[in-house]
C-alpha angles and dihedrals in degrees: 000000000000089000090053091047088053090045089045086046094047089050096054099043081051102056091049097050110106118214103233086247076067102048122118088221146074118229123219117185103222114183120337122231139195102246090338099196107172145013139191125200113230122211093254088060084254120126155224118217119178120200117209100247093069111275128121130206140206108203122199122225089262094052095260111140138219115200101225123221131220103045109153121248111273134197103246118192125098111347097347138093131070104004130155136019133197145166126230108247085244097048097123084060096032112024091214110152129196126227131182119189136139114277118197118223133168129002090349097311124143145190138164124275131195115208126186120212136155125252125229121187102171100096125070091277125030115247143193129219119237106292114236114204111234093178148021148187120259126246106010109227138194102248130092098232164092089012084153093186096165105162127214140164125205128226085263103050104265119138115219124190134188114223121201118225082228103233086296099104095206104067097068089073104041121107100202092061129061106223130114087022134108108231130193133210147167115254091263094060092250120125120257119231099244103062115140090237095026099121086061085070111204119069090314084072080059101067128097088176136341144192093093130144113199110345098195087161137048128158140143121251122237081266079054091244110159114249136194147187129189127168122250139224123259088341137341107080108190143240105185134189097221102224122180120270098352128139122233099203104234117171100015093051142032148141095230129063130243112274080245081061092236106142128262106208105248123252088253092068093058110047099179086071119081112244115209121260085234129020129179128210105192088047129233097200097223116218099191143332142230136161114234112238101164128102104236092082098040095176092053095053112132087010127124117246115201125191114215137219110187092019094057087217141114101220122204123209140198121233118210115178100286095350147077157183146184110253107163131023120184117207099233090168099217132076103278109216099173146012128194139165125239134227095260093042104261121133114247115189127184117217108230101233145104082262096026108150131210115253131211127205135211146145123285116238106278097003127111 
C-alpha cells in the first residue's frame, strides 16, 4: 500500500511539473555565487547574498557586486557555514542586520548562531560592526547538519528562528534543547514574556513549537499565519501552519520513513501531534518559503512558494483557509536554495550550487 501511495504521489507531482518552454515567466540570470545560500532585499532594491563559505554580498540593481567585510567567522563543512540574512524592521533608521551561520565551539563541536551588526555602506567597500550573537543552538553537536537557521521577523518586531534537530532525533522533543524547535525572541535576543514555555525560564522559555526536523523555510501568510517547511526523512517533506505552543510530532511521527527503511508511525495514528497542511513523498526537499503578495503575478497572489533542492523546482501552493496543495511545479533544472520577492514584485531565486546564479522572475509578454 505505501508503494502504491509513493507511485499515486509521484503521478500527481508529475502531471503538475511545467517544462520552462510552459512558464509564465521569463528568466534573467542576475550575478553568479559560489554556494549562494540567502538573500535580503534592502530599501533601495539593492541586496545581501550570503554564500555558504562565509562570504556576504551587497548586489546592485544591475547585478554588480560588492564583497562585504566583517562577516564573522563561520564553521564550513556539510550544511554548515554562512546561512541566513535579515534586516531589522527598522533598518532604514537603524542599519542592524541579521546572520546566521555554524560556530564551532568545543572539541570539534558545532551549532548554529544567530549575530546582529549594523551595515555601512558609505565608505569604498560596505562593512559590517563587530557582530555581536544574540543566540545559539543548544546544545552544540558534532555533526554538519539540520542547522535549520531560517531568520523572520513579524509585523511587531519579534524574531523568530527555525532550529534543526541536527541529524540527532531526540532533541526535537526535549525541552531542555532547543533543536527542532521554532523559537521566538525579542531583537535583542531576550525572551518575551508571552512565550508559550516562558515561565520555564532557560532555553525552554525560547520556543514557540517545537517536534521539527530541518526547517529550511518559515514565513507569514497574507493573513499573516505563520507558515513552515522542513524537509522529511525517507519521504514527507513537510508544509506546516506554526501555531503557538503546539507540538509536530518529529520524531514520533512522520510521513516519511527512516533512510534504514525501518517505519516512522504517520501523523494520522497520534492525533495530539500537529500533521502538516501539505506533505510530499517523493520529496521535494524544500530550501525556504515565502507567500507571494505582489501584483505582477496576479494568480499567485496569497500562494507558497516553495523553492526546491532534489526536486530542482520552485513549487507553488495554494492556500485554502487551514489547508493546502500543490497545484504548479516549474522544472528549473538545478538544486533551488532560496526564494524571495522583490520589491516590484517580481521572484528572485538563488541555484544552489558552486556557480549557482541569482534569477530573476517576471512575467512573459502577454501572460499573466
Amino acid at each position: 500500500m505505501f508503494r502504491l501511495s509513493l507511485l499515486i504521489i509521484a503521478l500527481v507531482a508529475g502531471a503538475t511539473a511545467k517544462a520552462q518552454d510552459d512558464f509564465p515567466f521569463a528568466i534573467e540570470p542576475v550575478a553568479e555565487f559560489n554556494q549562494p545560500w540567502a538573500m535580503a532585499f534592502l530599501p533601495d532594491g539593492s541586496l545581501l547574498v550570503t554564500e555558504k563559505g562565509g562570504r556576504l554580498f551587497l548586489v546592485g540593481r544591475d547585478g554588480s557586486k560588492l564583497e562585504v567585510g566583517g562577516v564573522p567567522d563561520v564553521d564550513y563543512g556539510g550544511q554548515g557555514g554562512l546561512g541566513d540574512v535579515a534586516l531589522h524592521p527598522d533598518f532604514a533608521e537603524n542599519g542592524l542586520v541579521y546572520l546566521s551561520y555554524a560556530e564551532a565551539g568545543e572539541g570539534r563541536t558545532r551549532g548554529a548562531a544567530v549575530a546582529v551588526t549594523k551595515l555601512s555602506t558609505s565608505g569604498d567597500r560596505p562593512m559590517l560592526a563587530q557582530p555581536q550573537v544574540i543566540w545559539r543552538q543548544v546544545p552544540k553537536l558534532s555533526g554538519k547538519g539540520h542547522y535549520g537557521h531560517r531568520l523572520l521577523f513579524s509585523d511587531d518586531g519579534y524574531l523568530f528562528i527555525s532550529s534543526g534537530e541536527r541529524q540527532e532525533f531526540d532533541p526535537a522533543q526535549d525541552m531542555q534543547s532547543n533543536l527542532g524547535k521554532i523559537v521566538r525572541l525579542r531583537d535583542d535576543g531576550s525572551v518575551p514574556d508571552d512565550n508559550p514555555f516562558a515561565d520555564q525560564g532557560g532555553v525552554t522559555a525560547q520556543i514557540w513549537t517545537l517536534g521539527h526536523r530541518n526547517p529550511l523555510g518559515i514565513a507569514f501568510d497574507l493573513d499573516g499565519r505563520l507558515w513552515n517547511t522542513e524537509m522529511g526523512p525517507r519521504g514527507g517533506d513537510e508544509l506546516n501552519l506554526v501555531i503557538k505552543g503546539r507540538n509536530y510530532g518529529y520524531p514520533e511521527v512522520s510521513n516519511g520513513r527512516h533512510y534504514s527503511f525501518l517505519p516512522i508511525p504517520d501523523h494520522d495514528t497520534r492525533p495530539e501531534f500537529e500533521a502538516p497542511k501539505a506533505w510530499w513523498t517523493p520529496v521535494i526537499s524544500p530550501g525556504g518559503l515565502i507567500f507571494y503578495s505582489g501584483d505582477l503575478f496576479a494568480d499567485w497572489r496569497g500562494d507558497a512558494l516553495i523553492p526546491g533542492l532534489s526536486s530542482l523546482a520552485l513549487v507553488r501552493v495554494e492556500i485554502d483557509g487551514d489547508e493546502a496543495r500543490e497545484v504548479e511545479r516549474f522544472n528549473m533544472g538545478k538544486r533551488i536554495r532560496a526564494v524571495q520577492q522583490g520589491p516590484n514584485g517580481a521572484v528572485w531565486l538563488l541555484e544552489d550550487a558552486n556557480d549557482g546564479r541569482l534569477l530573476r522572475l517576471t512575467p512573459r509578454q502577454g501572460r499573466p
